[in-house]
N, CA, C and O of each residue as an XYZ file, in Angstrom:
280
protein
N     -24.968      2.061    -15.610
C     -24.230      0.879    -15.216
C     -24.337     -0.148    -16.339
O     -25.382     -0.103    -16.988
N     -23.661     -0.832    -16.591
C     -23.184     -1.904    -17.882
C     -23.633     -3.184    -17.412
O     -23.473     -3.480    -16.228
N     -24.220     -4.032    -18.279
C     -24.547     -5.224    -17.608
C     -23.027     -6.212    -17.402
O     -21.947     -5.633    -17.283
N     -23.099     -7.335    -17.386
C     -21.626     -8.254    -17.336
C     -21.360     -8.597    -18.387
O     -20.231     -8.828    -18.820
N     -22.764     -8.708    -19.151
C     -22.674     -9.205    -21.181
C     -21.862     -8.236    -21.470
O     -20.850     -8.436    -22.142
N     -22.268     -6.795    -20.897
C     -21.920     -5.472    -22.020
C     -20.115     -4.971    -21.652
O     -19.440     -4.206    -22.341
N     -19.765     -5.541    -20.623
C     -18.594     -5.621    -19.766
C     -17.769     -6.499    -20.602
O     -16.733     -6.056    -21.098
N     -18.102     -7.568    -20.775
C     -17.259     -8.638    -21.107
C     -17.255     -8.532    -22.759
O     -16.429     -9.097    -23.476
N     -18.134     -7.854    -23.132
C     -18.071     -7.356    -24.836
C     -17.354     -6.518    -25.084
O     -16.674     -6.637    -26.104
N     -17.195     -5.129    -24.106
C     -16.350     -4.095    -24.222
C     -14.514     -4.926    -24.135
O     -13.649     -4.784    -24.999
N     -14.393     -5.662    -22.975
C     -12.708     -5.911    -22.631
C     -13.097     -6.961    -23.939
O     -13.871     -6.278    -24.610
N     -13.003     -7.741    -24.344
C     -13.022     -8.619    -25.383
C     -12.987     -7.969    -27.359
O     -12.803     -8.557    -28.424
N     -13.257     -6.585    -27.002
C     -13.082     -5.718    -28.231
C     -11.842     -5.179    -28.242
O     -11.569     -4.663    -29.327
N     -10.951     -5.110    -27.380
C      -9.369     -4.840    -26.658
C      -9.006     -5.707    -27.353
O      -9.593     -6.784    -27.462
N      -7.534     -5.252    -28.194
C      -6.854     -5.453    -29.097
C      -5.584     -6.547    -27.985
O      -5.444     -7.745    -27.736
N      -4.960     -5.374    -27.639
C      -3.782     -5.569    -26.550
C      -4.193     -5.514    -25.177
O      -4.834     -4.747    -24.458
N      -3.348     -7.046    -25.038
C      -3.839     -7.438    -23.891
C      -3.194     -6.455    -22.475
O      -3.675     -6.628    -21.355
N      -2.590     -5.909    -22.608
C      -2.321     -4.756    -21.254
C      -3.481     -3.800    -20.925
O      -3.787     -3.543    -19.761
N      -4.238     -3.186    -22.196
C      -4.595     -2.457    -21.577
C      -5.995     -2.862    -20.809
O      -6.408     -2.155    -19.890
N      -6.841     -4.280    -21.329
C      -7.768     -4.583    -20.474
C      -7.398     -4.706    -18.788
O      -8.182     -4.565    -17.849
N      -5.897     -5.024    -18.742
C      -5.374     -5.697    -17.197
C      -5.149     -4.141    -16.658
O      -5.425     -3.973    -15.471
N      -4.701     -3.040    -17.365
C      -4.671     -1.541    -16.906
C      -5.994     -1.382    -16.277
O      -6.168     -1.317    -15.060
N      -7.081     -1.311    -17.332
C      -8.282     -0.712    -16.589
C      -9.096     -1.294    -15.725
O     -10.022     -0.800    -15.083
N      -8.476     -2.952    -15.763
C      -9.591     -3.470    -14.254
C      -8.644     -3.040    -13.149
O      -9.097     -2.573    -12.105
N      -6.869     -3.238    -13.422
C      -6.753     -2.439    -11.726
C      -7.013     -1.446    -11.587
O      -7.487     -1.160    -10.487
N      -6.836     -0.230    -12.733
C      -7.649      1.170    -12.622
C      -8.960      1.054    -11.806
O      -9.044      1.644    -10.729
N      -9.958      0.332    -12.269
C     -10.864      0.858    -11.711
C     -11.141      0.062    -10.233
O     -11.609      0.680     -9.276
N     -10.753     -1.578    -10.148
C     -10.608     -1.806     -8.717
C     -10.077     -1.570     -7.542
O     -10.443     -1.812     -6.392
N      -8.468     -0.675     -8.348
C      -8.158     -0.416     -6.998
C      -8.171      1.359     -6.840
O      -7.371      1.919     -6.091
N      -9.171      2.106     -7.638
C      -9.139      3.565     -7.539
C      -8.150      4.345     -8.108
O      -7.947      5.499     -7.728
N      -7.351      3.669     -9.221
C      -6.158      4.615     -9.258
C      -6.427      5.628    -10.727
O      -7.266      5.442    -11.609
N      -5.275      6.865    -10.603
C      -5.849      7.875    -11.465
C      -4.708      7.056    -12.959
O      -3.941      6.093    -12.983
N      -5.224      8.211    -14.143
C      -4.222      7.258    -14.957
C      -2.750      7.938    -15.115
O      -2.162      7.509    -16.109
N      -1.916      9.040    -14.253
C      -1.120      9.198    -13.917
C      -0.437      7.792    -12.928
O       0.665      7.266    -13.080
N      -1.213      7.537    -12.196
C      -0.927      6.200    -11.242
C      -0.768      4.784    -11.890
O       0.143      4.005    -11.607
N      -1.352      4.645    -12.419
C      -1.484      3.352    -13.389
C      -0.332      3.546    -14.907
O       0.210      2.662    -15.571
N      -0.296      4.535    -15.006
C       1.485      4.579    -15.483
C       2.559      4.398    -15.403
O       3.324      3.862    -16.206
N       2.814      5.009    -13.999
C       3.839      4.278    -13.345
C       3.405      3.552    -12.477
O       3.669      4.007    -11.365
N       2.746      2.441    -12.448
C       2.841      1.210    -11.497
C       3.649     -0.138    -12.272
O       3.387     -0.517    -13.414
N       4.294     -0.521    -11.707
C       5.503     -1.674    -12.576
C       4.978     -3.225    -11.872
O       4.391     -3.233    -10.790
N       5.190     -4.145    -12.421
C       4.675     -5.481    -11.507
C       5.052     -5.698    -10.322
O       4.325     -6.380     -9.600
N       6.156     -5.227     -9.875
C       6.477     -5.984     -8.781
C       5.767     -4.615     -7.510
O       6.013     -4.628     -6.304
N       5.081     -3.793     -8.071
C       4.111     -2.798     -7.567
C       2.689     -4.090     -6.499
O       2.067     -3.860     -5.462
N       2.697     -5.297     -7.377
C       1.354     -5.879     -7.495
C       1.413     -6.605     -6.246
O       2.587     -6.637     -5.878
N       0.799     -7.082     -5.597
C       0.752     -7.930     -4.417
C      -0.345     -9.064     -4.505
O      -1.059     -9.512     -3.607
N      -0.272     -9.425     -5.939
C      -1.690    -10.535     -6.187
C      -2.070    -11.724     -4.743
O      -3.249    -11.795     -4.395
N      -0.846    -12.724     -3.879
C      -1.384    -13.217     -2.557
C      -2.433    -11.710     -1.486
O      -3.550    -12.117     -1.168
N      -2.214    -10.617     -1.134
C      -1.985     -9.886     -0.209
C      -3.336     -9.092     -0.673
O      -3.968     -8.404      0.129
N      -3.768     -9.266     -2.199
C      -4.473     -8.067     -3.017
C      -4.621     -6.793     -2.945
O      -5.632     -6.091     -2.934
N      -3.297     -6.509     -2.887
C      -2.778     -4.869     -2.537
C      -1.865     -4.492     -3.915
O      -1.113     -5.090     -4.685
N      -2.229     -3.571     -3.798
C      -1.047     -2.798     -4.741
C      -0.767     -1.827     -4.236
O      -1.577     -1.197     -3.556
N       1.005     -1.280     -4.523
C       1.417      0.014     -3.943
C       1.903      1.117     -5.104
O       2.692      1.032     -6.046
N       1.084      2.158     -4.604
C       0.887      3.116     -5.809
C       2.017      3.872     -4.720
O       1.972      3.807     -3.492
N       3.330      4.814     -5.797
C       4.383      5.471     -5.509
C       3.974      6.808     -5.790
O       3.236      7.079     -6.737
N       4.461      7.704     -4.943
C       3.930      9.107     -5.237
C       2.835      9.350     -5.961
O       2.924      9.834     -7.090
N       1.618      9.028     -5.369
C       0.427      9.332     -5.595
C      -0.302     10.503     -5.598
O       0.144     11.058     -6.602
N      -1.198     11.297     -5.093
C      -1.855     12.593     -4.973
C      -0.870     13.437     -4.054
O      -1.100     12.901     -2.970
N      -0.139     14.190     -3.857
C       0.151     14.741     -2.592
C       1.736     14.302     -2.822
O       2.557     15.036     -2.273
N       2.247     13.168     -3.588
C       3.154     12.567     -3.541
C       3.506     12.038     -2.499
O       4.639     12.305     -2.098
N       2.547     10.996     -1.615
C       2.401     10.038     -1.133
C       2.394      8.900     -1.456
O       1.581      8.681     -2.354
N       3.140      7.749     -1.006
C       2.638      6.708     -1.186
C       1.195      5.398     -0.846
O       0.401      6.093     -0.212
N       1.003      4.973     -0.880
C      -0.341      4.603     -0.905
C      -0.253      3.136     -0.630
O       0.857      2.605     -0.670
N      -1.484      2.325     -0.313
C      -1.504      0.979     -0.460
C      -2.828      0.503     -0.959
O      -3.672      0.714     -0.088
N      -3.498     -0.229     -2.353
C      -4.742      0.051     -2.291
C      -5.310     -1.357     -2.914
O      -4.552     -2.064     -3.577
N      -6.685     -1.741     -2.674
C      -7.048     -2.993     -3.112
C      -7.269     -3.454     -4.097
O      -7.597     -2.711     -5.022
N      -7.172     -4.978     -4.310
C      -7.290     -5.446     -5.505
C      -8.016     -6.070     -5.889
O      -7.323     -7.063     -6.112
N      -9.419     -6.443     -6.320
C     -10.151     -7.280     -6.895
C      -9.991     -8.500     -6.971
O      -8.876     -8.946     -7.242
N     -11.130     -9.376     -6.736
C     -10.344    -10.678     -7.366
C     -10.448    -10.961     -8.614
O     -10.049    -12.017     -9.104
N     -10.946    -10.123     -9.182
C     -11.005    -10.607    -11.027
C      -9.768     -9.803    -11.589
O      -9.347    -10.102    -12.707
N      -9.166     -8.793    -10.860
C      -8.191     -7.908    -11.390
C      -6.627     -8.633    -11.007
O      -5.586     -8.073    -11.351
């Protein structure tokens, strides 16, 4: 496990700013990186902190949470 120093050193070594905002919803809201490919903004539900992942595992759709730092 990473401390918050070693966290905030890693996203802060990120060049482009997308892909730090990729991997905190990656990892807050569980998604694979097939999923986080195609997720588009208006996917995002930042009031609601949901996001809806489209044909997911099974090719289901999904509804899944969002962090509040994400």
């Amino acid at each position: 496990m990473l401390s918050s120093a070693e966290l905030r050193a890693f996203f802060a070594a990120i060049d482009n700013p997308k892909h730090p905002a990729a991997l905190l919803i990656a990892y807050s809201a569980g998604l694979r990186v097939s999923e986080i490919v195609r997720l588009r903004v208006g996917d995002l539900d930042p009031e609601r902190r949901l996001s809806h992942v489209r044909s997911g595992t099974g090719r289901k759709d999904r509804h899944t949470l969002l962090s509040d730092v994400a």
